[in-house]
C-alpha positions as CSV (number, residue, x, y, z in Angstrom):
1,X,2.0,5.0,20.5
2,X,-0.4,1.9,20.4
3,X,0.1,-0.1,17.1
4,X,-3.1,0.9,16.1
5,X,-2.2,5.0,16.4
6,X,0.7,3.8,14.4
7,X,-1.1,2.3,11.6
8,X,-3.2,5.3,11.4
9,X,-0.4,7.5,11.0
10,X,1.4,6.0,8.4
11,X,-0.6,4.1,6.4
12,X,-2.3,5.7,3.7
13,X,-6.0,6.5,4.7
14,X,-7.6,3.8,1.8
15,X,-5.5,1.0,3.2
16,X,-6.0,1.5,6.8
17,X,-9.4,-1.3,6.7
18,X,-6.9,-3.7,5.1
19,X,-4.6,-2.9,7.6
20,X,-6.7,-3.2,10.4
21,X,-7.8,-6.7,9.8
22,X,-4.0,-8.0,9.4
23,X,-2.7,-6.0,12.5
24,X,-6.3,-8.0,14.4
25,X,-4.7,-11.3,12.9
26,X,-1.3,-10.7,14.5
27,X,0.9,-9.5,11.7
28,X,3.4,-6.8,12.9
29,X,2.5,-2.6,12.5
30,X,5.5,-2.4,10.8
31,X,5.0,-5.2,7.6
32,X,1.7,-3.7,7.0
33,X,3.1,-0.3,7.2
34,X,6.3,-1.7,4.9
35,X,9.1,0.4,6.6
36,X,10.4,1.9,9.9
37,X,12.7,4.4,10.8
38,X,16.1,3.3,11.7
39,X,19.1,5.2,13.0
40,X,18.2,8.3,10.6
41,X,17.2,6.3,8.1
42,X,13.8,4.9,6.7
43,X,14.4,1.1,6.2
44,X,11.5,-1.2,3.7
45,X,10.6,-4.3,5.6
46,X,8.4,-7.0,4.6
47,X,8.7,-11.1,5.7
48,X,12.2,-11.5,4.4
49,X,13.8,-9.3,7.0
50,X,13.9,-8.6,11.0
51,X,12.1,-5.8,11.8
52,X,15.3,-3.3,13.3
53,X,14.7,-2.4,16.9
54,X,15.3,0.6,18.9
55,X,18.7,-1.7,20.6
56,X,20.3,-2.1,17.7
57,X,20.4,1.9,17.2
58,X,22.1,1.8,20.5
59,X,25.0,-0.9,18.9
60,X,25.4,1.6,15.8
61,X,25.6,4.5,18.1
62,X,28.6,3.2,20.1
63,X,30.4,2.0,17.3
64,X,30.0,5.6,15.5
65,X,30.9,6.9,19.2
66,X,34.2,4.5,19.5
67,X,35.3,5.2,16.0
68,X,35.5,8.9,16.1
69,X,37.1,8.4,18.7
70,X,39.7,5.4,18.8
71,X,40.1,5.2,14.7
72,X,41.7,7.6,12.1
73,X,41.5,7.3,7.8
74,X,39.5,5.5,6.2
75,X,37.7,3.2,8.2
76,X,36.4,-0.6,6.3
77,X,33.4,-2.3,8.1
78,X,31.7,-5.4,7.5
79,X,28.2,-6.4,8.5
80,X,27.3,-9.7,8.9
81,X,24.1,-11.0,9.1
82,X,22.9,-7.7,7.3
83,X,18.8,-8.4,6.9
84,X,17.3,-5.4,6.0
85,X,20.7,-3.3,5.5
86,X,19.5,-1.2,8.3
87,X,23.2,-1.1,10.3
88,X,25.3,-1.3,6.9
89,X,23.1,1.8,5.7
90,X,23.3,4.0,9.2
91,X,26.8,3.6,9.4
92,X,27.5,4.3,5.7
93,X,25.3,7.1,6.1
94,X,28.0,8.0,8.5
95,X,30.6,8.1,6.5
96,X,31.8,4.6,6.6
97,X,33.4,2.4,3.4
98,X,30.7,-0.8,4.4
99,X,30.1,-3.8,3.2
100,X,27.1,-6.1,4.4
101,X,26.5,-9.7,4.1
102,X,24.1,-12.1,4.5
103,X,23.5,-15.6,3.3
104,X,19.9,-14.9,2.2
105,X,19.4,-13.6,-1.2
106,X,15.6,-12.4,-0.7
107,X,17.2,-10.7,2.7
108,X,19.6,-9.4,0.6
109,X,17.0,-8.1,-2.0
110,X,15.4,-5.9,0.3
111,X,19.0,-4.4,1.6
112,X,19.3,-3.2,-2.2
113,X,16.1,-1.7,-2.3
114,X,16.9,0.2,1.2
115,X,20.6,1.0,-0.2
116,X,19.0,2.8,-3.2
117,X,16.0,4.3,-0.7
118,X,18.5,5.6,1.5
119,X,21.0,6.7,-1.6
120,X,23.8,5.0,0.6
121,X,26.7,3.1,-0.7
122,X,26.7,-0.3,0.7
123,X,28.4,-2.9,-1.3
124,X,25.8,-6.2,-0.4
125,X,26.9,-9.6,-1.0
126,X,25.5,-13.2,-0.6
127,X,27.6,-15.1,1.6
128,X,27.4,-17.8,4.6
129,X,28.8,-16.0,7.4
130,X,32.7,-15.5,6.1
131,X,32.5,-18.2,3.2
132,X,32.4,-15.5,0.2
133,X,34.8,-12.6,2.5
134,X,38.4,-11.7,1.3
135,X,39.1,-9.2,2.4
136,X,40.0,-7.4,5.9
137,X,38.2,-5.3,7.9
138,X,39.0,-2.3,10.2
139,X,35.5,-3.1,12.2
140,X,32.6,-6.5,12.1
141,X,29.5,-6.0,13.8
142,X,26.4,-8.5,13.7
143,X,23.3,-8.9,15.0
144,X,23.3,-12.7,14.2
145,X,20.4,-14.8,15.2
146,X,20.6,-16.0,18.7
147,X,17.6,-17.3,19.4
148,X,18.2,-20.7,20.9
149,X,15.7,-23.9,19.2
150,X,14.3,-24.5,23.1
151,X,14.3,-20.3,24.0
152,X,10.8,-18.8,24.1
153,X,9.7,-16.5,21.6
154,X,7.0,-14.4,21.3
155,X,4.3,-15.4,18.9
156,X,3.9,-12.4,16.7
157,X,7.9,-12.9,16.5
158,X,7.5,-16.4,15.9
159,X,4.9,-16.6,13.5
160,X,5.9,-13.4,11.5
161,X,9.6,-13.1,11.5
162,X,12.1,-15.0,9.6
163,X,13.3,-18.3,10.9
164,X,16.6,-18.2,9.6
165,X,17.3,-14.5,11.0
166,X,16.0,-16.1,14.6
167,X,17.4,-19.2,15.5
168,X,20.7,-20.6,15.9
169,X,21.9,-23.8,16.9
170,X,23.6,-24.6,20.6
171,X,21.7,-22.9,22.4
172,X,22.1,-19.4,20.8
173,X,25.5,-19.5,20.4
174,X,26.3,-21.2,16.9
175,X,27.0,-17.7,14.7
176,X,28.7,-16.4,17.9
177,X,31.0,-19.2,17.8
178,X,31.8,-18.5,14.5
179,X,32.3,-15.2,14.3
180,X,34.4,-14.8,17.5
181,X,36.4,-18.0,16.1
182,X,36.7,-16.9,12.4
183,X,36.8,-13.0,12.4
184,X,40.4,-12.6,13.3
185,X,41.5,-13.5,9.7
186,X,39.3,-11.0,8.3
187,X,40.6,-7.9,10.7
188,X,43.2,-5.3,10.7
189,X,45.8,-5.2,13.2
190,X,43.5,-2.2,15.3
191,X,40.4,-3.8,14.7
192,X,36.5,-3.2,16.9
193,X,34.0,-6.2,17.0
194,X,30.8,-5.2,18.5
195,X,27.8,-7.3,18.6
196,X,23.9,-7.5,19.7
197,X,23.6,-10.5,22.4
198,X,20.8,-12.5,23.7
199,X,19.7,-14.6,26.4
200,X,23.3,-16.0,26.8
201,X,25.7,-12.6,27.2
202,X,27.7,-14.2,30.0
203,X,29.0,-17.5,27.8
204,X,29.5,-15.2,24.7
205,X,31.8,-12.7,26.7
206,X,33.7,-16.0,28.5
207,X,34.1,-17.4,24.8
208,X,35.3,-13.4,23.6
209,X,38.1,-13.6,26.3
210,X,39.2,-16.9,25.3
211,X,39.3,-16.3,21.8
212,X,41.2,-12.2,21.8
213,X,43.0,-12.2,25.3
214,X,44.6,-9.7,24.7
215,X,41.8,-7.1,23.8
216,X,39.9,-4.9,25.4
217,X,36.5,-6.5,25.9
218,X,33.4,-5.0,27.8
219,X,30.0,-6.4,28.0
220,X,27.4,-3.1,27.9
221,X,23.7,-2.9,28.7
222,X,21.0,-1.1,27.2
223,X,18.7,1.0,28.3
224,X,17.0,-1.3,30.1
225,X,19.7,-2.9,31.9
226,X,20.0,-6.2,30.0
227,X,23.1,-7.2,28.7
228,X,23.2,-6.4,25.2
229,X,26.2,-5.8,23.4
230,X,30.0,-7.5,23.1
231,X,32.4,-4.8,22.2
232,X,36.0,-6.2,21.4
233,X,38.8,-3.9,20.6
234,X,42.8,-4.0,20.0
């Protein structure tokens, strides 16, 4: 479906002129639409948030796929780098206790609204990565930013998207740093990390094995073949 058929389809008939001209001046289908559909779920979107992408459905898929599996009771996950709510809401729509995180309140603004759209029960709070996080966790999964300063980006992602949900510093790999570095005090003692990678999959698995030895680690692709996703499990 071109982005044109899409705008036709779901925006409402007396907006579609409006809508027209912004999609001609480069603005993404889905802001003008204002929502996509997410992992069984219909998630608002406007300037303040990533638009979720078909990959990330894949990450919440094989988390939901390793945790029927591999974990028993009642399972705690946290979501960092939440945006939009949209993995926080699929997987609580799951039947997961969740809680998501992000250190941007008008991000988190729009996870609220989608938590109430969705009628899911996704405890959101403001916090810098693990800054404002006391408690432990049976799973953390992120889709942090990883676009490196220097990395190309596409314009329409550049010029629409926000900034803060896009770049990180060395070269891609600040939050991944972080969060392979600082999530062991927030896990249990059988515990799943699973995260969306980007241009640098090969140094964020070398730092994985450095950091959890000890764990099960494996590198996945999607369905295009391209690296995507860290999954870490002990």
């Amino acid at each position: 479906m071109t982005d044109l058929e899409y705008l036709k389809k779901y925006l409402p008939s007396d907006k579609l002129d409006w809508g027209t001209k912004e999609l001609e001046k480069g603005m993404p289908v889905q802001y003008i639409v204002g929502n996509v559909d997410f992992y069984n779920s219909n998630i608002l979107v406007n300037k303040d948030v990533l638009i979720p992408r078909f990959e990330t459905e894949l990450l919440v898929d094989k988390v939901i796929n390793i945790l029927k599996k591999d974990f028993v009771g009642d399972i705690k996950i946290l979501d960092l780098c939440t945006g939009s709510g949209c993995i926080a809401i699929a997987l609580s729509k799951a039947g997961y206790n969740v809680m998501g995180s992000d250190i941007s309140h008008k991000a988190l603004l729009v996870a609220n609204d989608n938590n109430k759209r969705n009628k899911t029960n996704v405890n959101f709070i403001e916090s810098d990565m693990f800054n404002n996080i006391n408690q432990k966790y049976d799973v953390i999964i992120s889709n942090p930013p990883y676009i490196g300063k220097n990395d190309y980006v596409m314009d329409i992602v550049k010029n629409n998207e926000p900034s803060l949900a896009l770049f990180a510093d060395d070269n891609g790999l600040e939050f991944y740093k972080i969060i392979l570095n600082d999530a062991k005090e927030y896990l249990n003692n059988h515990y799943l990390i699973a995260l969306e990678l980007g241009d640098h999959p090969e140094e964020v698995y070398d730092l994985a094995k450095k950091e959890y030895p000890k764990a099960n680690i494996s590198l996945e692709e999607d369905l295009q073949g391209i690296k995507r996703y860290l999954l870490i499990m002990e």
